[in-house]
Residue frames as a rotation matrix with the C-alpha (Angstrom) as fourth column:
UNK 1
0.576 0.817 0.000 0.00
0.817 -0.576 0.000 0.00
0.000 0.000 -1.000 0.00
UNK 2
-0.215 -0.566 0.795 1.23
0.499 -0.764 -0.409 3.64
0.840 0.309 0.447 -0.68
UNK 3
-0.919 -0.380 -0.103 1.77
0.394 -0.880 -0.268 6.64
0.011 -0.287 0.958 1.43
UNK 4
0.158 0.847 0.507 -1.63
0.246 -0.531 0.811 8.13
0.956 -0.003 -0.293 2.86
UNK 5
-0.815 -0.291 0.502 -1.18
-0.038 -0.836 -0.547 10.80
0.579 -0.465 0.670 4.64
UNK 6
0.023 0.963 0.270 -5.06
-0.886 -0.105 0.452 10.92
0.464 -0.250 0.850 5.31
UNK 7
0.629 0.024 -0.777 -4.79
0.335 0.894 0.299 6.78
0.702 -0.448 0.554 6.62
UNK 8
-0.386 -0.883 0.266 -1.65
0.265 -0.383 -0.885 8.16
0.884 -0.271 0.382 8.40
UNK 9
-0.662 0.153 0.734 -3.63
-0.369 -0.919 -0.141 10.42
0.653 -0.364 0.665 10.24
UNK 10
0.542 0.614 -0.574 -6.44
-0.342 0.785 0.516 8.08
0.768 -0.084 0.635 11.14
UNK 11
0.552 -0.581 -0.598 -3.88
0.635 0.758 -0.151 5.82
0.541 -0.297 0.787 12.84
UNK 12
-0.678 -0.699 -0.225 -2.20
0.531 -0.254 -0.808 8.57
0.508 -0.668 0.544 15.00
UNK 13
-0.200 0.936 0.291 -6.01
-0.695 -0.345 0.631 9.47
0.690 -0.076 0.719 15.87
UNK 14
0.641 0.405 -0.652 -6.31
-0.093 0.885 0.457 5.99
0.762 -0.232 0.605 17.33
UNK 15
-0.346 -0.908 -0.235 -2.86
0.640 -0.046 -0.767 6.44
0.686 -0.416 0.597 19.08
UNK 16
-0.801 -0.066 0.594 -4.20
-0.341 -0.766 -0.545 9.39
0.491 -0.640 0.591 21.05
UNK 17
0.679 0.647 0.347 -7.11
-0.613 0.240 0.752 7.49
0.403 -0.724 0.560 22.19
UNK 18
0.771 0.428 -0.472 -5.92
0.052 0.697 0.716 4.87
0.634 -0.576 0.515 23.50
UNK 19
-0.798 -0.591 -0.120 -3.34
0.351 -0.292 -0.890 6.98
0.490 -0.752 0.440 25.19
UNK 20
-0.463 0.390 0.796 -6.23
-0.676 -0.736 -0.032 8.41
0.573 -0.553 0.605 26.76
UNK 21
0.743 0.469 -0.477 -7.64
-0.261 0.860 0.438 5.02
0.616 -0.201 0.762 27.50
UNK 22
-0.465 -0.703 -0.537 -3.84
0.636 0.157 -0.756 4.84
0.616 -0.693 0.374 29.87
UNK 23
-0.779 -0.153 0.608 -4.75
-0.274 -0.789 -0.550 7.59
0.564 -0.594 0.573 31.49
UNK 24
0.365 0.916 0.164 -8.58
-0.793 0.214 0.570 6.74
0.487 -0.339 0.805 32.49
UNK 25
0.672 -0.170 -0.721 -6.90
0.418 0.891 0.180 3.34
0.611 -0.422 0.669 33.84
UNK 26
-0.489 -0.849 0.201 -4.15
0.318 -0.388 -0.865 5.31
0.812 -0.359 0.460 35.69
UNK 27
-0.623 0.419 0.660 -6.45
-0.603 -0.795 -0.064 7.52
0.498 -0.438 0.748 37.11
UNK 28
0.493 0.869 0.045 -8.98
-0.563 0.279 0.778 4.92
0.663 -0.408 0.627 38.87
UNK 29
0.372 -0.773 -0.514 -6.12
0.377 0.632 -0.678 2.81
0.848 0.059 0.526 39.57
UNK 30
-0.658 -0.740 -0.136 -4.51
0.285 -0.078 -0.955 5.65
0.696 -0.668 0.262 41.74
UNK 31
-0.424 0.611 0.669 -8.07
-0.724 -0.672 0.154 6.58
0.544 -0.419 0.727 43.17
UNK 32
0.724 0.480 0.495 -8.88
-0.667 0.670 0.325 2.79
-0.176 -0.566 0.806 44.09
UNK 33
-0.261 -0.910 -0.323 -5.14
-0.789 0.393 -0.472 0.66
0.556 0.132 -0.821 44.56
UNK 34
-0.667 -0.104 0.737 -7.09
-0.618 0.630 -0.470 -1.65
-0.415 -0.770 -0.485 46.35
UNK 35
0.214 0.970 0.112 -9.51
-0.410 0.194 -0.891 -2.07
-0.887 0.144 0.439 44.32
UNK 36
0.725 -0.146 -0.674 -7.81
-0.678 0.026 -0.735 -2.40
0.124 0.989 -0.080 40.83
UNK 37
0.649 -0.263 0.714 -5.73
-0.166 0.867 0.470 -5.86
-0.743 -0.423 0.519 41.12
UNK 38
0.965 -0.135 0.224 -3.76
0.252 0.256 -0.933 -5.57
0.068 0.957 0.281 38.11
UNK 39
0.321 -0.947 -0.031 -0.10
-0.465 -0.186 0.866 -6.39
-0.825 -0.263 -0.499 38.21
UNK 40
-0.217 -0.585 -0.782 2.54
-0.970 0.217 0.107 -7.76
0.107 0.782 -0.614 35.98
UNK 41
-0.805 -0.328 -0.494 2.14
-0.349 0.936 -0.053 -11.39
0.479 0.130 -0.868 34.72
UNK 42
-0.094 0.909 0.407 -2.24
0.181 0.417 -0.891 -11.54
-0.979 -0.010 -0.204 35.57
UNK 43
-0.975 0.222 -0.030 -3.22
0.015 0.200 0.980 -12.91
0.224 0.954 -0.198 32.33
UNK 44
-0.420 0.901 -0.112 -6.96
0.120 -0.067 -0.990 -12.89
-0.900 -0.429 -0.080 33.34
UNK 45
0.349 0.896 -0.275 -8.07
-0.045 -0.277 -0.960 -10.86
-0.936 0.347 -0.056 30.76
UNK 46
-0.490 -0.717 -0.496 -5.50
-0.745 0.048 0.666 -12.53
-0.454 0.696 -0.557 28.06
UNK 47
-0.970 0.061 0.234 -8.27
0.177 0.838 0.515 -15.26
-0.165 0.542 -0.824 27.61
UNK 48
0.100 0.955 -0.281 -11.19
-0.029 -0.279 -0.960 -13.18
-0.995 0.104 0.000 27.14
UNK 49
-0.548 -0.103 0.830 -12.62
0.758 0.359 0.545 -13.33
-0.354 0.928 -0.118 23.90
UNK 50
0.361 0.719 -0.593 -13.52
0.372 -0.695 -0.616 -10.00
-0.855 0.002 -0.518 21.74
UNK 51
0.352 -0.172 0.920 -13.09
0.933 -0.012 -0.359 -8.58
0.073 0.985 0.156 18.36
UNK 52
-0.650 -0.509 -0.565 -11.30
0.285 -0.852 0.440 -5.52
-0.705 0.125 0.698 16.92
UNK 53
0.638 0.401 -0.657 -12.58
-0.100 -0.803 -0.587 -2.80
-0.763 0.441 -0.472 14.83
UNK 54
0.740 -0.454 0.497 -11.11
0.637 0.235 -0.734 -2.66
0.216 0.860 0.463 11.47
UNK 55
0.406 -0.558 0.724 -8.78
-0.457 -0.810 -0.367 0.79
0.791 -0.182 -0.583 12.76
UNK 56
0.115 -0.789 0.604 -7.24
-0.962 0.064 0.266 -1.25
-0.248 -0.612 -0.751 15.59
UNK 57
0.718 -0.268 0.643 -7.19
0.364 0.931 -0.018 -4.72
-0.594 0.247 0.766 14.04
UNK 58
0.860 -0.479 0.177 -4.99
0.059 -0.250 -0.966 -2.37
0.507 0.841 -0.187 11.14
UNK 59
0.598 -0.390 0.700 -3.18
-0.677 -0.713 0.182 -0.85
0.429 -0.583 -0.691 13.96
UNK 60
0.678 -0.327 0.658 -2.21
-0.179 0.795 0.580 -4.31
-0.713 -0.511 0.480 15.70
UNK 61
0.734 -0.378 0.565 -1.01
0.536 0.833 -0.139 -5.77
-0.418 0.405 0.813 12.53
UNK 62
0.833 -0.239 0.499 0.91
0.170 -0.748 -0.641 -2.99
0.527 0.619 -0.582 11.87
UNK 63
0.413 -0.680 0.606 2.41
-0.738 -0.640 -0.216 -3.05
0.534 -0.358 -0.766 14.32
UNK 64
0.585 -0.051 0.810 2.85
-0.045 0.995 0.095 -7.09
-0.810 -0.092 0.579 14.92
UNK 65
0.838 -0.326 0.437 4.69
0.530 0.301 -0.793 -6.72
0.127 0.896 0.426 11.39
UNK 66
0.736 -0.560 0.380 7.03
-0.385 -0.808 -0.446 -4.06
0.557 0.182 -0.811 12.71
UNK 67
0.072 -0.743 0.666 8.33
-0.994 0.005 0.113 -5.99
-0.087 -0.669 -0.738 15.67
UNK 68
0.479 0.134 0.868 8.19
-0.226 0.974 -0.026 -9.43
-0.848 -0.183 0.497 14.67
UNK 69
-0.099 -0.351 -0.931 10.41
-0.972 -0.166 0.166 -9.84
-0.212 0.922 -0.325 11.72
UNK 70
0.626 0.455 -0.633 10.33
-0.610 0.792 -0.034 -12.99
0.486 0.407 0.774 9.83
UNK 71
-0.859 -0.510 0.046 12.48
-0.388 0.591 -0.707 -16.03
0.333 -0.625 -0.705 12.36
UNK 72
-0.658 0.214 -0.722 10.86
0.539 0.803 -0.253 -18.41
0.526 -0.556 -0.644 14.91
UNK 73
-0.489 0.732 -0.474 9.00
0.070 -0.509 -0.858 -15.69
-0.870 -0.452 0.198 17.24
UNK 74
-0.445 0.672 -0.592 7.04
-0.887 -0.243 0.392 -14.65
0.119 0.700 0.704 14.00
UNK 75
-0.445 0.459 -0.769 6.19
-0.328 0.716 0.616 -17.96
0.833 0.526 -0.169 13.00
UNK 76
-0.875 0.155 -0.459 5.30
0.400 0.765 -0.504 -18.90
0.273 -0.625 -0.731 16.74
UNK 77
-0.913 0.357 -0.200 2.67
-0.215 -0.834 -0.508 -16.19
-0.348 -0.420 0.838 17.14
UNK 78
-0.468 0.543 -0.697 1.29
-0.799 -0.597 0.071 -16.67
-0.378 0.591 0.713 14.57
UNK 79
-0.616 0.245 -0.749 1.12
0.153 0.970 0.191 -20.72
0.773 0.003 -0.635 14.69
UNK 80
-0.809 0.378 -0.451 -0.77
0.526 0.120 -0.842 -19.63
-0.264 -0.918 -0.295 18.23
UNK 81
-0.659 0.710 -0.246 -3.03
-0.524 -0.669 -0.526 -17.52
-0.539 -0.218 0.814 16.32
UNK 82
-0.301 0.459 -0.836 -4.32
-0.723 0.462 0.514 -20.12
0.622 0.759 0.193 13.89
UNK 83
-0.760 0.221 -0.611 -5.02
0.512 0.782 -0.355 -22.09
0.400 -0.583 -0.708 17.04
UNK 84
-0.781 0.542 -0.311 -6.80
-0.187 -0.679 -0.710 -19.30
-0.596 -0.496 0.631 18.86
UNK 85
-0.380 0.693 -0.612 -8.96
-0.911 -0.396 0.117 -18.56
-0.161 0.602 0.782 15.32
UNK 86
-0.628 0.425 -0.652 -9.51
-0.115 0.778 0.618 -22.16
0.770 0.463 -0.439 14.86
UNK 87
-0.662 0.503 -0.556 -11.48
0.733 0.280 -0.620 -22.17
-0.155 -0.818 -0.554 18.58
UNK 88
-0.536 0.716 -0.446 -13.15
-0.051 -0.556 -0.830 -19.14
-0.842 -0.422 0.335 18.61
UNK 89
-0.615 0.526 -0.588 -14.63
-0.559 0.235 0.795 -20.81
0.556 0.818 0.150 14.50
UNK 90
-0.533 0.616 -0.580 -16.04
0.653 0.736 0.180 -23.74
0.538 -0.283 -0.794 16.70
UNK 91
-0.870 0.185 -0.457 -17.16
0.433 -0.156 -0.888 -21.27
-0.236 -0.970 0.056 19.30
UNK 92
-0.472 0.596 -0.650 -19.10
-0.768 -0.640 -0.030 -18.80
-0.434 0.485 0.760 16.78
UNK 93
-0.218 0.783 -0.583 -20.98
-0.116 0.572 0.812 -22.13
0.969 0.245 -0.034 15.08
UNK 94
-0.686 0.371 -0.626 -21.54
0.724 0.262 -0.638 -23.39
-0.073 -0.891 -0.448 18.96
UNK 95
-0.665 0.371 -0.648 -23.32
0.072 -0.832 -0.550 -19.92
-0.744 -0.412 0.527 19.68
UNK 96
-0.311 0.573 -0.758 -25.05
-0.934 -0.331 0.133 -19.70
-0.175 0.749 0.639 15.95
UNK 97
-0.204 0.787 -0.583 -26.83
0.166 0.614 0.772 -23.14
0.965 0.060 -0.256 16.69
UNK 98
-0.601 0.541 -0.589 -28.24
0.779 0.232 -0.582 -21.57
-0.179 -0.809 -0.561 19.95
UNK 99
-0.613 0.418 -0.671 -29.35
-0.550 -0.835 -0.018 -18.91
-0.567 0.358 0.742 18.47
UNK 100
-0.747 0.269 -0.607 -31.19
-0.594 0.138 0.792 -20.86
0.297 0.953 0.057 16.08
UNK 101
-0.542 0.274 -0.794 -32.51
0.596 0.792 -0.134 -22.86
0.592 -0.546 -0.592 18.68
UNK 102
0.613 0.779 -0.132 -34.12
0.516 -0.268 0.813 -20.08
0.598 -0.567 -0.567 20.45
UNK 103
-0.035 -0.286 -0.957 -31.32
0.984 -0.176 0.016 -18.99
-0.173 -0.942 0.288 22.91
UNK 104
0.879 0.466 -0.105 -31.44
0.406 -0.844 -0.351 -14.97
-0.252 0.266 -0.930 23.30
UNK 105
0.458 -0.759 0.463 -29.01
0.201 -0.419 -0.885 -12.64
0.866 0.498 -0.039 22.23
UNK 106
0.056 -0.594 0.802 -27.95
-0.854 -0.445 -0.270 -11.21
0.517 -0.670 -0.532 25.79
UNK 107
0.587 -0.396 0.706 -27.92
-0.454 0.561 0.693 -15.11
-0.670 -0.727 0.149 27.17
UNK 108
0.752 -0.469 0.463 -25.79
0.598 0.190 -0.778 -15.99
0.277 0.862 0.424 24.11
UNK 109
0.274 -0.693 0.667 -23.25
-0.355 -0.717 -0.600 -12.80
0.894 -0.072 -0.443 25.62
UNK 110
0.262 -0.315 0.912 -23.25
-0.912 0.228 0.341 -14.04
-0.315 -0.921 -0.227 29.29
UNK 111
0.869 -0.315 0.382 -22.16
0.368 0.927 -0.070 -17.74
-0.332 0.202 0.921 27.93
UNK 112
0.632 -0.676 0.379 -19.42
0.645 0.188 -0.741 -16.21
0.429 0.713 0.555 25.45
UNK 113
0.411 -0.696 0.589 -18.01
-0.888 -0.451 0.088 -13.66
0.204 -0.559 -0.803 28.50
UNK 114
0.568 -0.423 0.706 -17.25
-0.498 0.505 0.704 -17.09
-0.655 -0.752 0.076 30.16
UNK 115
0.983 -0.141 0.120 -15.28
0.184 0.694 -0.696 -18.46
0.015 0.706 0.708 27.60
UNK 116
0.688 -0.699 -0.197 -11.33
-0.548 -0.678 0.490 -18.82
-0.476 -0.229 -0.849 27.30
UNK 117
0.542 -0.717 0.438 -8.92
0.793 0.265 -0.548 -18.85
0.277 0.645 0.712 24.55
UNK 118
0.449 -0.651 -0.612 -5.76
0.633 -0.252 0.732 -17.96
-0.631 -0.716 0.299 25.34
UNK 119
0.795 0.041 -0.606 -4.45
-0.390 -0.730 -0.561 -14.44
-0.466 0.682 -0.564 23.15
UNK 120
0.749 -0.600 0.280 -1.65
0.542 0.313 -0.780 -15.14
0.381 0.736 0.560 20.51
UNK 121
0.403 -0.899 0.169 0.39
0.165 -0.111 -0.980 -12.85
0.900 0.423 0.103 21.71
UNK 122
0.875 0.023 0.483 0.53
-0.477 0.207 0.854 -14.05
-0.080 -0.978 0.192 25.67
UNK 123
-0.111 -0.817 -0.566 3.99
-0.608 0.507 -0.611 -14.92
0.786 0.276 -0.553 26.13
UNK 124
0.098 -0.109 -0.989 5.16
0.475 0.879 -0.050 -18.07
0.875 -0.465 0.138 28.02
UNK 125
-0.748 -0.661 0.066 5.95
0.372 -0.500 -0.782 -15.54
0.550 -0.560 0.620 30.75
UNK 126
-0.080 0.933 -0.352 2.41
0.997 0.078 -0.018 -14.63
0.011 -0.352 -0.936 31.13
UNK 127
-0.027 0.158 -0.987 3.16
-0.262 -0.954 -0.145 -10.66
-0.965 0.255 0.067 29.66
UNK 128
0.554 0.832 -0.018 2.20
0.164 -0.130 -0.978 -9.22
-0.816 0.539 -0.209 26.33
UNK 129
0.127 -0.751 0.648 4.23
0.832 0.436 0.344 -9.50
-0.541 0.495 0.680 23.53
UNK 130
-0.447 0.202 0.871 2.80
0.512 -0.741 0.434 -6.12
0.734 0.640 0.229 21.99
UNK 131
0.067 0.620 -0.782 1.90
0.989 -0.143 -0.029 -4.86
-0.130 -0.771 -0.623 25.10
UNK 132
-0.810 -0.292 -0.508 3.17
0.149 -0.941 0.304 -1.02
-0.567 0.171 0.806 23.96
UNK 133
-0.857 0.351 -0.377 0.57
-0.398 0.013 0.917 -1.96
0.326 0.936 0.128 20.76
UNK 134
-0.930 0.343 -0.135 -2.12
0.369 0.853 -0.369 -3.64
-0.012 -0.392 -0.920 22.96
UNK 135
-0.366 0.876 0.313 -6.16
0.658 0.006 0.753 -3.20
0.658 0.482 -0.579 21.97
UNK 136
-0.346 0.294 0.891 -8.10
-0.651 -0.759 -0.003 -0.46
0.675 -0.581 0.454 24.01
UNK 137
0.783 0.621 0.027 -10.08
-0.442 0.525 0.727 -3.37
0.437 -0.581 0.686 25.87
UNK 138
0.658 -0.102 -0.746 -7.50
0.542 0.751 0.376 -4.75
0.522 -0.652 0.549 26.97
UNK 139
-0.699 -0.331 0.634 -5.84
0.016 -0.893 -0.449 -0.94
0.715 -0.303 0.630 28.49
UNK 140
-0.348 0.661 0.664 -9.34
-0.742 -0.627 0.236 -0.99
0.573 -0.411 0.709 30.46
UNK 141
0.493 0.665 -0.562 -10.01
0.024 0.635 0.772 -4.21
0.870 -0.394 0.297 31.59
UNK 142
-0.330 -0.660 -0.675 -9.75
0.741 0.263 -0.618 -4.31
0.586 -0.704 0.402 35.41
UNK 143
-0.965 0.167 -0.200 -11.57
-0.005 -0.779 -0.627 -1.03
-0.260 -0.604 0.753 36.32
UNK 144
-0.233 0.946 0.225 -15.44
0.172 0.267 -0.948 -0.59
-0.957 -0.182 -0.225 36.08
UNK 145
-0.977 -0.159 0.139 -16.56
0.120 0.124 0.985 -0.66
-0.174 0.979 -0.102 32.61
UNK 146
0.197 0.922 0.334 -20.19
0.494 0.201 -0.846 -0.63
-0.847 0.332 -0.416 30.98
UNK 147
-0.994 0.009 -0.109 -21.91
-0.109 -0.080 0.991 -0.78
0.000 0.997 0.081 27.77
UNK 148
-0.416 0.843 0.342 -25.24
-0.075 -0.407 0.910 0.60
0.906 0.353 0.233 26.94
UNK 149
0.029 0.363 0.931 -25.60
-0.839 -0.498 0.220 1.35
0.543 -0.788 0.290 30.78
UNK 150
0.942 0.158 -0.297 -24.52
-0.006 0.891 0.454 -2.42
0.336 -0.426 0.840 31.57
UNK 151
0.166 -0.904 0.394 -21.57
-0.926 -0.281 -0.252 -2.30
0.339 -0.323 -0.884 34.04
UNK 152
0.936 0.025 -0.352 -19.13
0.025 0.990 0.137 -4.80
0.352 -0.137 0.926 33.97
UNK 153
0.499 -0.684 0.533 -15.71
-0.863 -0.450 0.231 -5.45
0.082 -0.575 -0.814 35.97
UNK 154
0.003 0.056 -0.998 -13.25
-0.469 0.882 0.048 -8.27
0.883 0.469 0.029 36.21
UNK 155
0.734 0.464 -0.495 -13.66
0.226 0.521 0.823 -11.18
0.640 -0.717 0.278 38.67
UNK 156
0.008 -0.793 -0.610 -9.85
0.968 0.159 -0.195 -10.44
0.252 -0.589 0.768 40.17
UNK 157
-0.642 -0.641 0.421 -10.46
0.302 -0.716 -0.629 -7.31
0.705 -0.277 0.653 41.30
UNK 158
-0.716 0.315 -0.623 -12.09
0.646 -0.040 -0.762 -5.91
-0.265 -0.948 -0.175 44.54
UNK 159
-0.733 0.603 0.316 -14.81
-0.534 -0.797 0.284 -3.33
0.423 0.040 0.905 43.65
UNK 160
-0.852 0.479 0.210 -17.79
0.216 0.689 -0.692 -4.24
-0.476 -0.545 -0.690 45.51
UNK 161
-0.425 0.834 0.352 -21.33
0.800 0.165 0.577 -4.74
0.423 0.526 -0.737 44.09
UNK 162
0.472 0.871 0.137 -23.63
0.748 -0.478 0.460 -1.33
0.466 -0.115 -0.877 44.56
UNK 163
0.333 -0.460 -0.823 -20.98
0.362 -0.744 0.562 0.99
-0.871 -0.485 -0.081 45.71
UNK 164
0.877 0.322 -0.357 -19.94
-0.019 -0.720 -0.694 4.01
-0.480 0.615 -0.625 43.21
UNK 165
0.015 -0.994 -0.107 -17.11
0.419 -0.090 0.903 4.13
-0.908 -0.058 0.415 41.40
UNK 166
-0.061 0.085 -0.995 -16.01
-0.897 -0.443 0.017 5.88
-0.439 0.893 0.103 37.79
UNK 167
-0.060 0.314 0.947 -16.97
0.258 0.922 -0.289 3.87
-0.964 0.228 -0.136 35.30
UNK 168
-0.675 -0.567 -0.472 -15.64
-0.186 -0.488 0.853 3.96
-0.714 0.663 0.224 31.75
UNK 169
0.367 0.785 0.499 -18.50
-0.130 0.575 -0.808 3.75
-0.921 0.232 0.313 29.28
UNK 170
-0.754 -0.627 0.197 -17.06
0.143 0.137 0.980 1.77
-0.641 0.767 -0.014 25.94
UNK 171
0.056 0.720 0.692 -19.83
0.799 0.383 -0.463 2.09
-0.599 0.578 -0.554 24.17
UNK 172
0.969 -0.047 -0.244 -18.29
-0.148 -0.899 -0.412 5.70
-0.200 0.435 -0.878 23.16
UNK 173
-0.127 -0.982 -0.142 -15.13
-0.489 -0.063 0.870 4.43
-0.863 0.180 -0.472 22.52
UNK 174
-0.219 0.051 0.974 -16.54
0.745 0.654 0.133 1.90
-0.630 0.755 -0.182 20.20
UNK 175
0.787 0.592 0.171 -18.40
0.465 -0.388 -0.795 4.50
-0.404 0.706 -0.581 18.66
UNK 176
0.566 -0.628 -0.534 -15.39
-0.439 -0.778 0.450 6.46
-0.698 -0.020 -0.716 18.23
UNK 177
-0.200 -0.965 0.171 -13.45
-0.443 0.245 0.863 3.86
-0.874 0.097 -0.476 17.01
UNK 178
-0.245 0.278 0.929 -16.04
0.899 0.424 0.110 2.28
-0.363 0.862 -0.353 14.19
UNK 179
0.966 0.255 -0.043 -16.18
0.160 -0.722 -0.674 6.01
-0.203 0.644 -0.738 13.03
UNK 180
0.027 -0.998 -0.053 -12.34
-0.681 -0.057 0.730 5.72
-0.732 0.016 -0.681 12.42
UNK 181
-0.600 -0.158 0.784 -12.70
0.585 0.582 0.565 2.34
-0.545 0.798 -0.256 10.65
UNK 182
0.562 0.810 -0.169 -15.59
0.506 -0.498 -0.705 4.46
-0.655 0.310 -0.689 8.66
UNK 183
0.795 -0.155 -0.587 -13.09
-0.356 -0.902 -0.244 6.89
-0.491 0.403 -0.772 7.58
UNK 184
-0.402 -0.754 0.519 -10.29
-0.086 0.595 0.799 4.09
-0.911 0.277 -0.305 6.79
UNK 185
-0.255 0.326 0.910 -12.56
0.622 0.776 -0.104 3.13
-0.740 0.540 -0.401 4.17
UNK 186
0.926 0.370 -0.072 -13.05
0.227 -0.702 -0.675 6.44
-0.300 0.609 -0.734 2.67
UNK 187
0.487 -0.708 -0.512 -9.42
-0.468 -0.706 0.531 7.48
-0.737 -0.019 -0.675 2.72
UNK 188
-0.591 -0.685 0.426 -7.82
-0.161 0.617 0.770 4.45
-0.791 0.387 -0.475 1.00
UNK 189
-0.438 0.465 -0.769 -10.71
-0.896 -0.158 0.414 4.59
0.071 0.871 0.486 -1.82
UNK 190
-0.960 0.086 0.267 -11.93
0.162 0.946 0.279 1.08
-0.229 0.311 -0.922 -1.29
UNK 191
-0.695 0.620 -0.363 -15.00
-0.551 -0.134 0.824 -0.29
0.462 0.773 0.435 -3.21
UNK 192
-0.564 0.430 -0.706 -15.98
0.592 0.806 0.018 -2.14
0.576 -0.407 -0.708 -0.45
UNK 193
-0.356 0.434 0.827 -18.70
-0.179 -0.901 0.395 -0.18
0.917 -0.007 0.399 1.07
UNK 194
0.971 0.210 -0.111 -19.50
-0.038 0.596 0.802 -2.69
0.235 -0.775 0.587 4.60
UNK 195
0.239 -0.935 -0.262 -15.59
0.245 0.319 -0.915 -2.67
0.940 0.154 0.305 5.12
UNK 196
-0.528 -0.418 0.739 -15.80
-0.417 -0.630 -0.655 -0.69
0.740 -0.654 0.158 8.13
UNK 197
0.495 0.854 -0.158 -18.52
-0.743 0.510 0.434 -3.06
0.451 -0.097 0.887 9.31
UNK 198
0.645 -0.296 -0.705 -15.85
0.170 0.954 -0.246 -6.10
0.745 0.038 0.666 9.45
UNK 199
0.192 -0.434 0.880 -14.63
-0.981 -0.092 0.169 -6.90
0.007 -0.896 -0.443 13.13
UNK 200
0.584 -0.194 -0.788 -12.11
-0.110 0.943 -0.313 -9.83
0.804 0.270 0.530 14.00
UNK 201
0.864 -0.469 -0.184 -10.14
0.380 0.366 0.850 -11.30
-0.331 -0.804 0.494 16.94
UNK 202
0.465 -0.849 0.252 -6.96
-0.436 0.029 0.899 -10.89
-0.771 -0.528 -0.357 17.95
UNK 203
0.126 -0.515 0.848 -6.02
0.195 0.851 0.488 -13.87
-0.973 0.104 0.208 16.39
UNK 204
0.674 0.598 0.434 -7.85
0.684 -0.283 -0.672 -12.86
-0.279 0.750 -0.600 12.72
UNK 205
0.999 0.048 -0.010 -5.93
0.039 -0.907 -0.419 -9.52
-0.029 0.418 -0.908 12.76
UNK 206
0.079 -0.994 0.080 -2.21
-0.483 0.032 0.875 -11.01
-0.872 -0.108 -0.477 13.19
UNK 207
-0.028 0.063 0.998 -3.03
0.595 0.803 -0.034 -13.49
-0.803 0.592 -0.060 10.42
UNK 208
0.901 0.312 0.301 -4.84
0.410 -0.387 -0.826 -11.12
-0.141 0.868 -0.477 7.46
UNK 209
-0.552 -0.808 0.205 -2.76
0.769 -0.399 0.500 -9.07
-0.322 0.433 0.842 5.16
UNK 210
0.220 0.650 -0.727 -4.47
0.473 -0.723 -0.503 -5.73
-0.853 -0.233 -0.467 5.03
UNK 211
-0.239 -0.935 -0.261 -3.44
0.407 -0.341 0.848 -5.00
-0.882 0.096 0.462 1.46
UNK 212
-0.748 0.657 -0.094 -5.02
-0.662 -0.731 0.163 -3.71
0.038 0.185 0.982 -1.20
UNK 213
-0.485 0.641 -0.594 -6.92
0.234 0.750 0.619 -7.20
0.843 0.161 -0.514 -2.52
UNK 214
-0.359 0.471 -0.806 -8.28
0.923 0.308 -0.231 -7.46
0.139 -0.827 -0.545 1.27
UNK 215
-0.539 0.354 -0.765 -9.18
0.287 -0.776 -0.561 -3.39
-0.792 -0.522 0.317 1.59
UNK 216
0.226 0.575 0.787 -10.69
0.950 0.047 -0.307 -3.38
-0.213 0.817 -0.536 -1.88
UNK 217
0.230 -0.119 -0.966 -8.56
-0.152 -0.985 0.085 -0.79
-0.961 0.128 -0.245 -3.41
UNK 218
-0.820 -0.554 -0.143 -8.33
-0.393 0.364 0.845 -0.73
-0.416 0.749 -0.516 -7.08
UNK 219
-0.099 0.710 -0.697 -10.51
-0.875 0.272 0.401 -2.07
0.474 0.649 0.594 -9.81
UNK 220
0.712 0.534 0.455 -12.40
-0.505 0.841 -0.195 -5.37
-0.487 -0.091 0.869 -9.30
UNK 221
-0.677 -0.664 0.317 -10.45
-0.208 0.586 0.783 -8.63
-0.706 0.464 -0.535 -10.51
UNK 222
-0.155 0.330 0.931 -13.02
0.670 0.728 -0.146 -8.95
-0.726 0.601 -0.334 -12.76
UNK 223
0.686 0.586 -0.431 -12.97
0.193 -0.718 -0.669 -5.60
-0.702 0.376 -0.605 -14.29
């Protein structure tokens, strides 16, 4: 892919959130040190399962391609992510024959929180291989959280049930961030008009090649 200034931009957009996404963790962190349980080498939230936007799946692999040259660490990551993507394929059919069966959407979410696959780029050590490069969710997990006014926290930390605390609502990052992938898709010309639409794991976004073929820049192979 060429030089775009305008993608460029985009991508040091995303950078300043999710420096701001340090800070909001920093900040509860030093307001509740008992409460927030997060130290070096809890992997907790390394086996949650959740998807990227198309602007920080770009962003990962961008930066998974800078520090991982081709050798053994490359290839081992990335042998762990074709394991990772090959569970969470069985999981998504599991889940899309309860649905079909009747189960609801929001008991279909409380089953797939409890799930764990372990991230690709969890090192034997039990820190983050890209941890400088590491998704916004996983910058926040550990301090109160909610989406559409549902507040969630993880299990290893102390906050207690019905007592106040700040509470980060992601449902405006997200928004933030699928109006980024939004604009990815405008800057780089693609013909794919749903492009900004397409969210993938962890695993997914070390794997793909983001190049044109896959952003749909350029004529059509059939044109």
């Amino acid at each position: 892919m060429k030089t775009n200034p305008e993608l460029d931009a985009i991508f040091q957009e995303y950078e300043q959130l999710a420096a701001q996404a340090d800070q909001l963790f920093d900040r509860v962190k030093h307001q509740f040190p008992e409460e927030v349980a997060c130290t070096a080498g809890c992997s907790s939230c390394c086996h949650a399962a959740f998807d990227l936007s198309l602007v920080e799946a770009m962003a990962l692999n961008r930066a998974f391609n800078r520090e991982f040259d081709f050798g053994i660490r490359r290839s081992a990551v990335l042998q762990a992510a074709s394991d990772a993507d090959r569970q969470l394929t069985r999981l998504k059919r599991h889940y899309f024959q309860q649905a079909r069966q009747g189960m609801s959407d929001e008991d279909i979410m409380v089953e797939a929180a409890k799930e764990r696959v372990r991230c690709p780029l969890l090192g034997l050590d039990n820190t983050c291989l890209l941890y400088e490069h590491r998704p916004i969710t996983c910058r926040l997990y550990g301090i109160p959280t909610s989406i559409h006014g549902k507040a969630h926290v993880c299990g290893e930390c102390r906050f207690k049930k019905g007592q106040p605390y700040p509470t980060v609502a992601l449902d405006r990052i997200q928004d933030r961030l699928a109006d980024m992938s939004r604009r990815i898709g405008s800057a780089v010309g693609s013909r794919f008009r749903e492009l900004h639409r397409v969210y993938v794991p962890v695993s997914m976004a070390l794997i793909t090649r983001y190049d044109d073929a896959y952003l749909g820049i350029g004529p059509s192979p059939k044109e």
